[in-house]
C-alpha positions in Angstrom: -83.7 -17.2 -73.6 -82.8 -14.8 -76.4 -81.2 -15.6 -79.4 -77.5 -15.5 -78.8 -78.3 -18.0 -75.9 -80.0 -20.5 -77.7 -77.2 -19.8 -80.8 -74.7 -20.2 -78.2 -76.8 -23.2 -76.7 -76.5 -25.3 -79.9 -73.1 -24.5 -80.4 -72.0 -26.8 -77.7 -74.4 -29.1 -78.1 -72.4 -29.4 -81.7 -69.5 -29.9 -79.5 -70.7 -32.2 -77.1 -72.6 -34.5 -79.7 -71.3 -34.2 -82.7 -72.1 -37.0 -84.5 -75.8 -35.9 -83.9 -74.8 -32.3 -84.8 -72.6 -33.3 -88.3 -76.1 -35.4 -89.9 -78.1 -31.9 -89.2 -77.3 -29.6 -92.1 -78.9 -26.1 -91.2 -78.2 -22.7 -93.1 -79.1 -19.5 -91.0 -79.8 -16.3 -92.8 -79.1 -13.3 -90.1 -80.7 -10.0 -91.5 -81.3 -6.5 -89.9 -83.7 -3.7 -90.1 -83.4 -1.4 -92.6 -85.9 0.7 -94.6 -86.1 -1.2 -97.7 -89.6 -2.0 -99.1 -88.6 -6.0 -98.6 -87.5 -5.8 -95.2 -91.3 -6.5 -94.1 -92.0 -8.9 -96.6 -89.1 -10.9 -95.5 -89.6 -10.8 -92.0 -93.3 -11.8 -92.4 -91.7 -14.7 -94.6 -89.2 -15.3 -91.7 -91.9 -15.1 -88.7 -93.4 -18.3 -90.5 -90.1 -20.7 -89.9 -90.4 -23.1 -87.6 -87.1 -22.0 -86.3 -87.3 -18.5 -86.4 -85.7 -16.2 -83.4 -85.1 -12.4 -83.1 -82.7 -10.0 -81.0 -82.4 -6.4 -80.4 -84.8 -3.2 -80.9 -84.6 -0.3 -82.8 -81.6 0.0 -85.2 -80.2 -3.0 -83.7 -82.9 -5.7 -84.3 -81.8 -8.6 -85.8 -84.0 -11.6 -87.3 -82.9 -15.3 -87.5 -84.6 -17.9 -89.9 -82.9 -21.8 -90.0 -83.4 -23.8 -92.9 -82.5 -27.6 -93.5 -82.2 -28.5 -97.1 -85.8 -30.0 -97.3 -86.7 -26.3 -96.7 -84.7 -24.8 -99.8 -87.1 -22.7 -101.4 -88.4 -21.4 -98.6 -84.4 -20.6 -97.9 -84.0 -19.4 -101.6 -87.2 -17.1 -100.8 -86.0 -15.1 -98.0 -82.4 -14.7 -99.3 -84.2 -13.5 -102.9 -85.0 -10.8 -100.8 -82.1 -9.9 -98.3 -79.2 -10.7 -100.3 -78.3 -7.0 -101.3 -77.7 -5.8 -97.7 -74.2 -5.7 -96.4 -75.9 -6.1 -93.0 -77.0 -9.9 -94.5 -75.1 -12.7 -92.7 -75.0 -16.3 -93.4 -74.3 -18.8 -91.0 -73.9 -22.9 -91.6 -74.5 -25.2 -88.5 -74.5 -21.6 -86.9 -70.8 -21.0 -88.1 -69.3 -18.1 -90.2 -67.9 -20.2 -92.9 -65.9 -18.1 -95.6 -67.8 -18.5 -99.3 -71.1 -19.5 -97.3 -73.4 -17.0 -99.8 -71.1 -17.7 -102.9 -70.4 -21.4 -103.1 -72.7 -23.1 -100.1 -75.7 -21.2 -101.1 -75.1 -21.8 -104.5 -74.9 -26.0 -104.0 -77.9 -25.9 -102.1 -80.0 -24.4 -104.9 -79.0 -28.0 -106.8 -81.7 -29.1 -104.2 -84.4 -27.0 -106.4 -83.7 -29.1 -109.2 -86.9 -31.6 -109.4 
């Protein structure tokens, strides 16, 4: 199963069960090749999360990493180092939410805080 499958998969899991899915607060970063001197070290970085999947060759390859917010540096890691890319998505409970980078990213990083 690639990685749009199992995206797609837990999608309607979210809709079949979603009390179970609303107590599981996960933030995706989706980020693409490119020729950047950090693209390596964050897909090394990436390759370590436990729920890390990939898609795609070439030009196209795109690399997932999931986060819960026990995970937040880790999380705060990887986006220190794809955030300037246009190509840089993320995704909450594997949804495009508007404001995800500018406000949700932002409240997680209270989580930092010890």
């Amino acid at each position: 199963m690639n990685a749009r499958q199992l995206i797609e998969e837990e999608k309607l899991q979210n809709i079949l069960n979603p009390r179970k899915s609303n107590r599981e607060f996960k933030v995706t970063i989706r980020f693409q090749k490119n020729l950047a001197k950090n693209f390596e070290k964050a897909l090394a970085l990436a390759r370590k999360n436990p729920f890390f999947m990939e898609e795609g060759e070439g030009d196209l390859y795109r690399a997932y990493a999931s986060f819960h917010p026990a995970d937040v540096e880790g999380l705060h890691e990887l986006f220190e180092l794809v955030k300037d890319r246009e190509t840089t998505k993320i995704f909450l409970n594997n949804k495009a939410i508007p404001y995800a980078q500018d406000l949700w990213l932002f409240l997680l990083w209270f989580y930092r805080i010890k």
